[in-house]
C-alpha positions as YAML, in Angstrom:
chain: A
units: angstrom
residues:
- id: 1
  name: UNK
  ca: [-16.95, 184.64, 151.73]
- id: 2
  name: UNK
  ca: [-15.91, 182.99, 148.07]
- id: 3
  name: UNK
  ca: [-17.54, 179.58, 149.04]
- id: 4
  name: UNK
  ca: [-20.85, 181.12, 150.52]
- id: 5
  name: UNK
  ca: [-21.42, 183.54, 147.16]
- id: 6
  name: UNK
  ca: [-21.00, 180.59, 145.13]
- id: 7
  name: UNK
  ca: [-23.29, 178.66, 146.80]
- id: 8
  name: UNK
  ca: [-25.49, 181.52, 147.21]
- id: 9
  name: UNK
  ca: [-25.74, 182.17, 143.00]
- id: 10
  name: UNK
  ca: [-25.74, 178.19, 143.00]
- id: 11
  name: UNK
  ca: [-28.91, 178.22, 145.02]
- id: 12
  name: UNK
  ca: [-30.74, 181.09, 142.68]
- id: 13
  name: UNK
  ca: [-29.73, 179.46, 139.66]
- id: 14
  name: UNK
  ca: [-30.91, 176.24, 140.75]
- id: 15
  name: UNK
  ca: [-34.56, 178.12, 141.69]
- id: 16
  name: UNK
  ca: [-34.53, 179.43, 138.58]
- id: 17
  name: UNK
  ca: [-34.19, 176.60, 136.87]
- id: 18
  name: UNK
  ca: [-36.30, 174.29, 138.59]
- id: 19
  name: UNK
  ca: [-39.75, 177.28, 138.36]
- id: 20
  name: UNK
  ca: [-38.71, 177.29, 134.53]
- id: 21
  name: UNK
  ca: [-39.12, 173.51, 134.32]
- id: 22
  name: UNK
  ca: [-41.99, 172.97, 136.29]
- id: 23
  name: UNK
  ca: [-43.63, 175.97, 134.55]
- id: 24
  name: UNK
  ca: [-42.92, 173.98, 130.70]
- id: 25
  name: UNK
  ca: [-44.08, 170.53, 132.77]
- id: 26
  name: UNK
  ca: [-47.44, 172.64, 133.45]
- id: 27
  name: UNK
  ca: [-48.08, 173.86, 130.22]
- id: 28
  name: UNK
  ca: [-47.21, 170.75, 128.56]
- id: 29
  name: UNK
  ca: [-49.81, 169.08, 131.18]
- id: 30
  name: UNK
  ca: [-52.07, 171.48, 130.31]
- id: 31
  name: UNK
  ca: [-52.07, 170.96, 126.60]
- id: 32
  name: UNK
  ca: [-52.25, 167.15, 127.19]
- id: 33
  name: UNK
  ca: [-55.39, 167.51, 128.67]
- id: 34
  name: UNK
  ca: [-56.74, 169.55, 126.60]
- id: 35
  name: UNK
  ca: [-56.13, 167.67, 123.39]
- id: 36
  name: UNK
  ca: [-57.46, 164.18, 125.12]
- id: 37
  name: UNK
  ca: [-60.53, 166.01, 125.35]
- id: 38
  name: UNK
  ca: [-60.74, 166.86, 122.68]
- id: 39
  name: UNK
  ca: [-60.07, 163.32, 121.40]
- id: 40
  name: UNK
  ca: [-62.32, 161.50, 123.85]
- id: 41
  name: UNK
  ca: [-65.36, 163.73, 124.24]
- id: 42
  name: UNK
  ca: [-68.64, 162.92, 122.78]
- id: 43
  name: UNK
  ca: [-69.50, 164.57, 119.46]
- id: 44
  name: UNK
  ca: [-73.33, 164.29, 118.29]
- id: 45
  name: UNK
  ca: [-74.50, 164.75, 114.67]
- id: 46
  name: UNK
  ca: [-77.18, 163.52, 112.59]
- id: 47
  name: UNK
  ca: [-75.91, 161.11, 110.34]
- id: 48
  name: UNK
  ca: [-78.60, 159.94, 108.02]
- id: 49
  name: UNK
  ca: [-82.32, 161.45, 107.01]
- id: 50
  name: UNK
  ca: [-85.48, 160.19, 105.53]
- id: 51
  name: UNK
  ca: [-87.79, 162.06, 104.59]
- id: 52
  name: UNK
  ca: [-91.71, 160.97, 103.12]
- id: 53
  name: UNK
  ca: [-94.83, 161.53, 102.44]
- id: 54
  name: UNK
  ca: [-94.20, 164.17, 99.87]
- id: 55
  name: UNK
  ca: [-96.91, 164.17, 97.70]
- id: 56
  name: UNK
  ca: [-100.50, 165.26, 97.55]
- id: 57
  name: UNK
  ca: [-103.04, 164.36, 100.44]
- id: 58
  name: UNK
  ca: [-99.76, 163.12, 102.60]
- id: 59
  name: UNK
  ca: [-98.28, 164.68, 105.70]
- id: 60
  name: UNK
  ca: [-94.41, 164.87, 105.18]
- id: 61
  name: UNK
  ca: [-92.67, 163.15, 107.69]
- id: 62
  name: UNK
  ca: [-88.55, 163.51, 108.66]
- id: 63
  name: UNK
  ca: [-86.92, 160.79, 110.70]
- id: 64
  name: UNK
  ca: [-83.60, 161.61, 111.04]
- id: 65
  name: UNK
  ca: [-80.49, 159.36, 112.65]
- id: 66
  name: UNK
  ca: [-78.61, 160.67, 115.28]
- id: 67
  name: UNK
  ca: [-75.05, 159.66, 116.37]
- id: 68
  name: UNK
  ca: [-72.64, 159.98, 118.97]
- id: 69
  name: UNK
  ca: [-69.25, 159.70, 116.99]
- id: 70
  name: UNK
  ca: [-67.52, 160.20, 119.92]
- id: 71
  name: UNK
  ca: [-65.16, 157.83, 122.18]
- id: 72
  name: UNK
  ca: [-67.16, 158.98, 125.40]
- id: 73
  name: UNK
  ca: [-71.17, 158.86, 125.96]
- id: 74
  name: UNK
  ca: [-73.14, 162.54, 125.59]
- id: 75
  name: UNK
  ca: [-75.01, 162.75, 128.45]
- id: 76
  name: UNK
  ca: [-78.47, 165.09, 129.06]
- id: 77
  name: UNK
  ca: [-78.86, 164.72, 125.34]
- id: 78
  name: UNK
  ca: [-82.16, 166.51, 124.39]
- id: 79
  name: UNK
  ca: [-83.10, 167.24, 120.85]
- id: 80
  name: UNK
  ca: [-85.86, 169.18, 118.67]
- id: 81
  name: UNK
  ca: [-86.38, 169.42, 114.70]
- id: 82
  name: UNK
  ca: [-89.16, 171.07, 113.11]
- id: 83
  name: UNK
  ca: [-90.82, 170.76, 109.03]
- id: 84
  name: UNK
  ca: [-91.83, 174.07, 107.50]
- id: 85
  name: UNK
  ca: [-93.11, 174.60, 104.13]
- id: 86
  name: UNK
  ca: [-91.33, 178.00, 102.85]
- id: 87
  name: UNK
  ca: [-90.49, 180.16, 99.48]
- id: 88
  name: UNK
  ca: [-86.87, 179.43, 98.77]
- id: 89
  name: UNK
  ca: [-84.53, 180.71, 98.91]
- id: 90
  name: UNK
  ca: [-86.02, 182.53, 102.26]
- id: 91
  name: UNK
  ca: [-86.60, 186.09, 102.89]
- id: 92
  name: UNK
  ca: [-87.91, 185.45, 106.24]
- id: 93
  name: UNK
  ca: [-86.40, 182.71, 108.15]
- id: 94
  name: UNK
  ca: [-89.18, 181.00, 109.98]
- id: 95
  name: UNK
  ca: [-89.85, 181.85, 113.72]
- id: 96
  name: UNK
  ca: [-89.32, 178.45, 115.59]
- id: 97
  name: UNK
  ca: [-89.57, 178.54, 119.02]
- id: 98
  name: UNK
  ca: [-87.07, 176.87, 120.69]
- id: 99
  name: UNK
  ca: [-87.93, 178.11, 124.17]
- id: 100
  name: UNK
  ca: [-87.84, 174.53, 125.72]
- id: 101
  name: UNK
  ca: [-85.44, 172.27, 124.61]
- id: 102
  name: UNK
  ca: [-87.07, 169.17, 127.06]
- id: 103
  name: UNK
  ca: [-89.85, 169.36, 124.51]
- id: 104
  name: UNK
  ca: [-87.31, 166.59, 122.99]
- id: 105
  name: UNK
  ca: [-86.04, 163.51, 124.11]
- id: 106
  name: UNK
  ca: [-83.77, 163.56, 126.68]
- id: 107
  name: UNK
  ca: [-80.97, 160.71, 126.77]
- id: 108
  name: UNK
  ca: [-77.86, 159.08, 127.22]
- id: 109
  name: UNK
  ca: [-75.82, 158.68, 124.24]
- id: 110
  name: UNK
  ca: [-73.43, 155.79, 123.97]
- id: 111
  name: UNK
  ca: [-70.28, 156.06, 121.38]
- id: 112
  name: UNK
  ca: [-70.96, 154.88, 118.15]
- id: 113
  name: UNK
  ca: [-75.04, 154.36, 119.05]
- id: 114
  name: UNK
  ca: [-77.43, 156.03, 117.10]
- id: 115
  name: UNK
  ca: [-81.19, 157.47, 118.02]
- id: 116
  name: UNK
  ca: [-83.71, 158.39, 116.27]
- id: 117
  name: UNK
  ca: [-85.67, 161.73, 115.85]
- id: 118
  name: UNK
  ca: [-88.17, 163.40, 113.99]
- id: 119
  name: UNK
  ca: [-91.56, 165.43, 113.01]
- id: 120
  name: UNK
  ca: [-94.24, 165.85, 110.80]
- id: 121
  name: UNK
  ca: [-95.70, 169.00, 109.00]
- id: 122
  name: UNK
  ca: [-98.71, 168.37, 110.80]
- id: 123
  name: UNK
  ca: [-101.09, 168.93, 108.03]
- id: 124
  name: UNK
  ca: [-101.89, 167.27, 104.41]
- id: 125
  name: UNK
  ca: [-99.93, 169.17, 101.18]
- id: 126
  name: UNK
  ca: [-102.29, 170.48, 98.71]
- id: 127
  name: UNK
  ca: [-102.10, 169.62, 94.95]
- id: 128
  name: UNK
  ca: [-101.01, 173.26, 94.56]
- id: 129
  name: UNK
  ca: [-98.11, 172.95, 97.17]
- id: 130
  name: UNK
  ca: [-96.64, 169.48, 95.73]
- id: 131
  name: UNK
  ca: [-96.21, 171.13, 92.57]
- id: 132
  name: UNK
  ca: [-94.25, 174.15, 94.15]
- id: 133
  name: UNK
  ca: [-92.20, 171.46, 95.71]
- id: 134
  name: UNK
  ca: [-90.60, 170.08, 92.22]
- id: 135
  name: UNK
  ca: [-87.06, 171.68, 91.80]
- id: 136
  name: UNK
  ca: [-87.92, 174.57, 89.62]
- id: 137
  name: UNK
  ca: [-91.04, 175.24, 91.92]
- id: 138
  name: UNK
  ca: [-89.50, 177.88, 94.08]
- id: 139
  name: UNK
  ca: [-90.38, 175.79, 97.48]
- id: 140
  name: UNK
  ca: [-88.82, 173.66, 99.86]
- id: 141
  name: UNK
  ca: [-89.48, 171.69, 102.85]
- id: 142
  name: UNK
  ca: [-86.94, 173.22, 105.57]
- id: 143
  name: UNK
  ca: [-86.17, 170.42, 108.49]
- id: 144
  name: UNK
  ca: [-84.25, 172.67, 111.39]
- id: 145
  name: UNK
  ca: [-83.34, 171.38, 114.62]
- id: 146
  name: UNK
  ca: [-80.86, 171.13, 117.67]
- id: 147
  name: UNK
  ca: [-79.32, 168.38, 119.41]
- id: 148
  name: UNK
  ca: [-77.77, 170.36, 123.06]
- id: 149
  name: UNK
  ca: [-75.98, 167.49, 125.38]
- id: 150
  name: UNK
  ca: [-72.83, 167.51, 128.02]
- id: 151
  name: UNK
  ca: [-70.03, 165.19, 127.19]
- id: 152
  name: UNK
  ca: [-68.30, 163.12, 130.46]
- id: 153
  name: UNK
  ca: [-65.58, 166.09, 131.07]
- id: 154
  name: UNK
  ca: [-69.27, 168.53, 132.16]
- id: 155
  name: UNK
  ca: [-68.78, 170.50, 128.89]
- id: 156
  name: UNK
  ca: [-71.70, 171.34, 126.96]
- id: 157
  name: UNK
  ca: [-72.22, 171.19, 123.78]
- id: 158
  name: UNK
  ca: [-74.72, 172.39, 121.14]
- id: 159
  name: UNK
  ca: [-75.27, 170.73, 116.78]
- id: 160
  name: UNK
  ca: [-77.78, 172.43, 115.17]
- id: 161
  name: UNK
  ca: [-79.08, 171.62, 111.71]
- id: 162
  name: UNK
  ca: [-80.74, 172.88, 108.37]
- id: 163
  name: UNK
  ca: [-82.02, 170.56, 105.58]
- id: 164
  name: UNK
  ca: [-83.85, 171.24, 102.65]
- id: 165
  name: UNK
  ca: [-86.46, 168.83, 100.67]
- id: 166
  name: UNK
  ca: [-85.56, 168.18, 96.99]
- id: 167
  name: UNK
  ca: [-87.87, 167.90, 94.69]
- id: 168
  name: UNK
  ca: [-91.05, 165.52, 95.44]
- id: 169
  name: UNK
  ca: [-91.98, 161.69, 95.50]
- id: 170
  name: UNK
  ca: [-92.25, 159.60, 93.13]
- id: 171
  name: UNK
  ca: [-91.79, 156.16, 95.07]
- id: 172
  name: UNK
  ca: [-94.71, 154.55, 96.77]
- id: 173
  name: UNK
  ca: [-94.09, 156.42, 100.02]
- id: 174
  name: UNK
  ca: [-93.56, 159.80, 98.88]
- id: 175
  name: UNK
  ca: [-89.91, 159.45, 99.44]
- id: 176
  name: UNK
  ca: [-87.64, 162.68, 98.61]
- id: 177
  name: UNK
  ca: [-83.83, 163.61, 98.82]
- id: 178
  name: UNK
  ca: [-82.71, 165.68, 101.46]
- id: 179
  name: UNK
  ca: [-79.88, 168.14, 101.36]
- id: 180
  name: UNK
  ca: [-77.98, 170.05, 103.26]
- id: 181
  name: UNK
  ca: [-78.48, 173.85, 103.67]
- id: 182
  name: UNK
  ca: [-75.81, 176.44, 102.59]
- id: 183
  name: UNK
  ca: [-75.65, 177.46, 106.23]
- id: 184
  name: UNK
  ca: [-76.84, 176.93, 109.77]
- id: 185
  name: UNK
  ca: [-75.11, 173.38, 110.43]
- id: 186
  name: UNK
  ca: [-72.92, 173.96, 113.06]
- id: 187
  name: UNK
  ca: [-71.03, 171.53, 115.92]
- id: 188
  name: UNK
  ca: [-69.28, 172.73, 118.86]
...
């Protein structure tokens, strides 16, 4: 009876031991995979901006370069941006509606290639509205947009944007700086 409780205690140690390993060979699996997606996903931003026709009698215009600066393409890319003239800073965010995302392009998006997107105002500024546009003028051009695409693991992902206009132009083509806004750039 010696030799079979041995082996008996043996046998449960030896379970227990071998649902504790593969339980740590799980979890480390797990967080393998997790971390290479996070390393080879797609990840979308926009990565340069040009904004002109900033000065009187011209429609502003924003053509903005998107990238995927990912290691994997984005897939169902589809994007939107939109030029409002508004006081600044804003007490009432503009209402964009953003209802249909397919408005946009909708794409493939290799790593490392870039895209282009944009809009217009879609009117002329007034003398009077140029002038509110200089930095001390108390206006500002606000480009907002989205970029929503799936990277290659099914995941979806969402960038959205804010940029201001800075000042007005003064080269040939009306050519102003963008920046960034305070808030509303976001990347998942």
């Amino acid at each position: 009876m010696g030799a079979e409780l041995v082996t008996a205690v043996a046998t449960c140690a030896i379970a227990v031991f071998t649902y504790t390993l593969w339980r740590s060979t799980n979890k480390l699996w797990e967080a393998g995979e997790a971390n290479a997606n996070r390393q080879l996903r797609a990840y979308v931003s926009v990565s340069a901006k040009e904004l002109t026709g900033v000065f009187t009698g011209a429609t502003p215009t924003i053509v903005l370069t998107v990238t995927n600066a990912g290691h994997t393409p984005a897939t169902h890319v589809m994007s939107w941006c939109r030029i409002h003239f508004v006081e600044w800073p804003c007490k009432e965010e503009p209402c964009i509606e953003t209802t249909n995302l397919s408005e946009g392009s909708i794409s493939i998006l290799g790593p490392g290639q870039p895209t282009n997107i944009g809009d217009d105002l879609r009117r002329y500024l007034t003398a009077e509205e140029v002038v509110k546009l200089r930095p001390k003028g108390g206006y500002r051009l606000l480009i907002k947009g989205q970029i929503a695409y799936r990277d290659v693991f099914g995941d979806s992902h969402l960038t959205m944007f804010r940029l201001l206009s800075w000042g007005v132009g003064d080269s040939a083509d009306g050519e102003v700086e963008c920046r960034w806004a305070d808030s509303g750039n976001e990347m998942n």
